[in-house]
N, C-alpha and C positions, 0 to 999 in steps of 0.2 A: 749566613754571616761568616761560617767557619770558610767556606768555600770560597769569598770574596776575599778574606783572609789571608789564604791559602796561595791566591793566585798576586795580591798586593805584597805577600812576603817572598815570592819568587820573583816579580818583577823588580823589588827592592834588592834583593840577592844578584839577581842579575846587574845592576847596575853599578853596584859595592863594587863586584868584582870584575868589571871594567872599569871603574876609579883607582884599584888597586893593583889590576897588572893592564899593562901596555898591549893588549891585546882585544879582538873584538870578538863578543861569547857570541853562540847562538841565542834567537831573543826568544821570548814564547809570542806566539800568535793567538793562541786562545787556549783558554782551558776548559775543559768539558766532562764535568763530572769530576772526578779524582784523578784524570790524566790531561796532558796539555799536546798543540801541535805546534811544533817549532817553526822558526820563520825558515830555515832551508829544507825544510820539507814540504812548507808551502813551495817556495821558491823550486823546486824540485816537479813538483806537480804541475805547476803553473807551464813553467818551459816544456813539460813532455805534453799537456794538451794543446798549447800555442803549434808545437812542431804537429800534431796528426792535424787539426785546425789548415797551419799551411800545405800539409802535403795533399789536403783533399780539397785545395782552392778555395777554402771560406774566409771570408773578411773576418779578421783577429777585433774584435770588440779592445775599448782602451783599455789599458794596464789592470787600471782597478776594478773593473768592472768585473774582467775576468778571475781576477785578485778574489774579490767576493763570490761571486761564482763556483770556482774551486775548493774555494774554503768552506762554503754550507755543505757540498760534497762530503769534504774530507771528514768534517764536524757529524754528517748522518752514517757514514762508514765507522769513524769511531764508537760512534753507541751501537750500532749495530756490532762490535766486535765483544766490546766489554758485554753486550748483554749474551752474547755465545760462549765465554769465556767465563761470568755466572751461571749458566746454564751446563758448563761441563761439554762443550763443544768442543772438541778435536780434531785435526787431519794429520793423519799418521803418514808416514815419509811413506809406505808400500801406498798408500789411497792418492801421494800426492804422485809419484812416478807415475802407478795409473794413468792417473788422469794428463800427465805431458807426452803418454808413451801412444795415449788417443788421439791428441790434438796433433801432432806432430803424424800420424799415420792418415790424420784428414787432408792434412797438406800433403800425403805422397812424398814424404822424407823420414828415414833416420830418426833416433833421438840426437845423435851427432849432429847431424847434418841439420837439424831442425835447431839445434842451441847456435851451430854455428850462422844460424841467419840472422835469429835475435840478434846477435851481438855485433854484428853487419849491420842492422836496421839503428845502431846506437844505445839499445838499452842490453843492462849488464843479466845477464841470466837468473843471479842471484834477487835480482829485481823480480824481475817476468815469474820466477817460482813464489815468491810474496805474497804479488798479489795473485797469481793465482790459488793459494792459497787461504785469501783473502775472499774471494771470489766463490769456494766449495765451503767454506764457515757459513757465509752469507747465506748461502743457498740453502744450508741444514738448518741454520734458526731459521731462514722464511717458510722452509716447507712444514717445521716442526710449531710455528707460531701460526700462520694461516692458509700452508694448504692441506695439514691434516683434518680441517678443520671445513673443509669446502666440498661441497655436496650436489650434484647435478641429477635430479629427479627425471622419471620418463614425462612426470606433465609438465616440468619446465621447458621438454625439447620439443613435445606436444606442441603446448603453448607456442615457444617462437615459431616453429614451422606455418601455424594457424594466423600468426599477426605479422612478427615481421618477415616471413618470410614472401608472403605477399606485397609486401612493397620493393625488393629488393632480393635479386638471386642468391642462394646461400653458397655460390659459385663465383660469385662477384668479387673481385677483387679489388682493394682500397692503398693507396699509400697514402699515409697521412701524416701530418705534419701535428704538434701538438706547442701549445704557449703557455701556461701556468701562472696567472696571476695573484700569490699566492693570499690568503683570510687566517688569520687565527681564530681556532674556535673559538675564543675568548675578546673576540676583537669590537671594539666599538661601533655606532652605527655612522660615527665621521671616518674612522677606519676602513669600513666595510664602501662608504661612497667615494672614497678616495680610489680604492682600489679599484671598484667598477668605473671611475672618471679613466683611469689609466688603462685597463682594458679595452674601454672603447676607443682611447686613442690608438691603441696598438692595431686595432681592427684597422683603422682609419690609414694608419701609416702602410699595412700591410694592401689594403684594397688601392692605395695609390704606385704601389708599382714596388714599396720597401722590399728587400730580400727577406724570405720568411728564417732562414737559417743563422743570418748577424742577427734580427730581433729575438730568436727565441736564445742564442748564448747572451744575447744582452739582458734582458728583462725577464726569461722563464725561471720559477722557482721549482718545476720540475725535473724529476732525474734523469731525463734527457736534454737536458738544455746545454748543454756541451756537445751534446751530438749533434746540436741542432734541430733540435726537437722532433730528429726522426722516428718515429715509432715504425717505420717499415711497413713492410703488407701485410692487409689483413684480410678476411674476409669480414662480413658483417655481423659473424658472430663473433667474434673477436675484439669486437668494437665494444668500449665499456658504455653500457646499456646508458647510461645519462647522453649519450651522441647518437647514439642509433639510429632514433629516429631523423637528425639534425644530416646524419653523414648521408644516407637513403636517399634524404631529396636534393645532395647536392651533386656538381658535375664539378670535371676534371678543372681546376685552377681555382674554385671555390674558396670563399674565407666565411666562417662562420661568425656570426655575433658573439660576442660573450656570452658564457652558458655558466648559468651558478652553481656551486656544491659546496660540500662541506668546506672542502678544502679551499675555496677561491673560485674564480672565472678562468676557465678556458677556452681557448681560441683552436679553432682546428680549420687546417688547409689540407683540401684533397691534392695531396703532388702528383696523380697519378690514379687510372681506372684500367679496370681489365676486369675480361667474364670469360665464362668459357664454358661451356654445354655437358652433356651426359658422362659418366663414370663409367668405361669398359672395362672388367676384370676377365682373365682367362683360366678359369676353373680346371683342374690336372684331375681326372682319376689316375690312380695310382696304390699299388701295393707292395708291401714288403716283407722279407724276413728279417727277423733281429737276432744276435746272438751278442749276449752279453759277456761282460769280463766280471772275473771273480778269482777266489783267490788257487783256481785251479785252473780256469782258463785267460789267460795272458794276453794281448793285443796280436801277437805274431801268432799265436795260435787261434786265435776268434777270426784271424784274415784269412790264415791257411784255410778253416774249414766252408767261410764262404767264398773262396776260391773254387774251392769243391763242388759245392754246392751249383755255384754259375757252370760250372762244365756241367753238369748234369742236364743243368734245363737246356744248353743250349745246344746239348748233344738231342734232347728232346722231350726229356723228363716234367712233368705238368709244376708249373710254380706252386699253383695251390695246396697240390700235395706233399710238395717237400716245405714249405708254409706250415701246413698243420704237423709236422712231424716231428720239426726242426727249430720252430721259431721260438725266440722266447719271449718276445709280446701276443702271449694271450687272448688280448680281448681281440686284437684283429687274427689273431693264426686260427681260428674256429672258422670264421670267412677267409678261408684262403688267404691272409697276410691285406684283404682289402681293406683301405684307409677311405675307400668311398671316394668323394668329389672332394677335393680341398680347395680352397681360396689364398691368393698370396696371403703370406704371414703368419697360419694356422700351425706350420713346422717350425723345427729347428733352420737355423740357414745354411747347415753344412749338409742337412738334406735336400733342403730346397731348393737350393744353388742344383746338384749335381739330379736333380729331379728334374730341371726345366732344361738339362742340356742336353735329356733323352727325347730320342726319336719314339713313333707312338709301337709299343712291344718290345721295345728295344730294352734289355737289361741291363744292368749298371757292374759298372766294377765297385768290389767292396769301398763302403764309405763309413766312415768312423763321425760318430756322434759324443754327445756326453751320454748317450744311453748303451751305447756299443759299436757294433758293426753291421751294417747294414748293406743287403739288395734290393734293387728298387728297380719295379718296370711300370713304364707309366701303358696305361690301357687308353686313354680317351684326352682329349683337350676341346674345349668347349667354350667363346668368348659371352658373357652376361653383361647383360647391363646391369647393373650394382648400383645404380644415383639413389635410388631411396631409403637403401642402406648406409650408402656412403653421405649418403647429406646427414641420415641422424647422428652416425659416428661420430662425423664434424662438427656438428654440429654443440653435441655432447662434450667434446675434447675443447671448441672455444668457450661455449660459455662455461668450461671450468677456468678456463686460463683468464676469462674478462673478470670472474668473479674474484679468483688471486690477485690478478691486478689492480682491481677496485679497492681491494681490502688491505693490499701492500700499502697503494697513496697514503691511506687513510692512516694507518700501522705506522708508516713511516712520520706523518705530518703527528700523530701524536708522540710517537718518542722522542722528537726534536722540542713541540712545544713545553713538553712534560721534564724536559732535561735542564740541567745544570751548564750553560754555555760563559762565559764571558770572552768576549773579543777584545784585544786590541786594537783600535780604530786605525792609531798612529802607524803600525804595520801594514794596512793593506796599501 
């Protein structure tokens, strides 16, 4: 009552005072809980996905549609911000440079050079740091609400390996297309036929030739449905386990039937297949000396004496011996400085990197770590096949990421239904 209130004494305010001065206010578009989204901020968001929309050749759905579209977005980014904002969620300006000084070194530019393209591309910088901003919130309440909270067991990877891995390689690759028809948990059972009438129509339109990417920004009420309802590639453990079965026995161009959940009917189209065979890794033995920094040996001085150190050996001196003598890692300096067989990813990468660029006995020039300074001669390299390790890994890594994704839907479709919205009709 208070909240209806709330939002009929702002829209009365707003009108007053456009009766009273000669000008036209920003309007509200909806309010949502104890804050509201204005109409040029819709307006705002609506023109920046229309423009990525045309620059990636997708048919622009009409005005309203995408009107509403945007706006349920905008309406589940707000609850998700206010509820990181009671939760004591923060991104500090050192967390937020971070992460543009990352993004911008993915592209192979500058932070300069990297601001200066944004603003090239049409969007003002002070925008692009927002929402990315927007963007690292997000991510800290999703991780802190349900993936600290998500758990992949050795007989859950057991188990897939044992069932679905048999119908379908765990190598297999999937793009797929996703459509959201969306159910209130709270919905009627004229509600809930309604919704399945329109789902199979959508199958229907899409099986007679319809573009799958105008239907899903037209009619998906999932959070891909602006993109198009791409969900990208996956493998089939990545696949949220209610299709698994459904995606497994389909082929490239495929349209699935409506598939029921909590949240509504989904439709899924395979845009795409790919497989690919055996996992070869190249195993490095490898050993080394370390000398640390402290607060009597300095970096220029930890180089000097492994500078020393490499003349030694390579005048003829045995590594293993100046190793145990010299090193101060320990647990490998009692084995001669040996680190054994290592597998990519097992080191640091300022080791690893300057580890694969040696020939086999070949000694390294000193290499600085976060542990120190380091020599390094690799002794052996050897190619494994690794697929029944590397399948459970991946195995292990997607069904953690299907089981977050299953749990985000579900997360996300109750804080929307659980929330305080009212729209404006007349605005969209």
């Amino acid at each position: 009552m208070i909240k209806t209130l709330f939002l009929t004494v702002l829209l009365f305010l707003s009108a007053f005072s456009l009766e009273s001065h000669a000008e036209v206010l920003d309007r509200i578009v909806a309010v949502v809980e104890d804050d509201v989204i204005l109409e040029h901020e819709l307006d705002n968001e609506v023109a920046g996905i229309a423009a990525k929309l045309r620059s990636g050749n997708v048919a622009i759905p009409p005005e309203y549609v995408l009107r509403k579209q945007v706006l349920e977005r905008m309406i589940v980014d707000k609850l998700q911000r206010q509820m990181a904002a009671k939760s004591g969620i923060q991104v500090s300006e050192e967390m937020l440079q971070n992460s543009v000084n990352e993004i911008a070194s993915r592209n192979g530019l500058s932070v300069d050079a990297f601001r200066s393209e944004i603003e090239r591309q049409g969007m003002s910088y002070k925008s692009f740091e927002d929402n990315l901003r927007n963007e690292i919130i997000t991510n800290q309440l999703r991780g802190r609400e349900i993936g600290s909270r998500i758990k992949v067991t050795d007989a859950e990877v057991n188990h897939f390996m044992e069932t679905q891995g048999k119908v379908a390689s765990v190598n297999s690759q999937y793009h797929l297309g996703h459509i959201l028809i969306a159910v209130s948990q709270s919905a009627s059972s004229t509600a809930i036929q309604k919704a399945s009438q329109k789902a199979e129509q959508v199958v229907a339109d899409l099986r007679a030739g319809k573009d799958f990417k105008q239907m899903a920004i037209s009619v998906s009420n999932d959070d891909n449905a602006l993109k198009g309802g791409d969900l990208g590639w996956r493998s089939i453990g990545q696949i949220p386990t209610l299709f698994t079965d459904v995606v497994a026995a389909m082929h490239n161009g495929d349209v699935s039937d409506p598939i029921r959940s909590p949240s509504g009917f989904h439709i899924i189209k395979v845009l795409g297949l790919e497989g690919n065979g055996q996992h070869i890794i190249t195993k490095t033995k490898v050993r080394h000396i370390l000398i640390k920094t402290n607060e009597l040996v300095d970096d220029a001085e930890a180089r000097k004496r492994m500078l020393a150190l490499r003349e030694r050996i390579v005048d003829g001196d045995d590594f293993a011996s100046l190793s145990r003598a010299h090193s101060d890692d320990k647990g490998s300096a009692i084995n001669g400085g040996s680190l054994d067989w290592v597998t990519p990813g097992a080191l640091v990468p300022p080791f690893e990197e300057a580890m694969n660029k040696l020939e086999i006995n070949q000694v390294s020039q000193p290499v600085q770590t976060q542990f120190g300074w380091h020599l390094i001669q690799v002794l052996g390299r050897e190619n494994q096949d690794n697929s029944d390790q590397f399948k459970k890994d991946k195995i292990r890594d997607e069904l953690r990421k299907r089981k977050i994704e299953e749990e985000t839907e579900l997360w996300l479709r109750r804080l929307r239904d659980e929330a305080f919205v009212e729209i404006d009709q007349d605005r969209l």
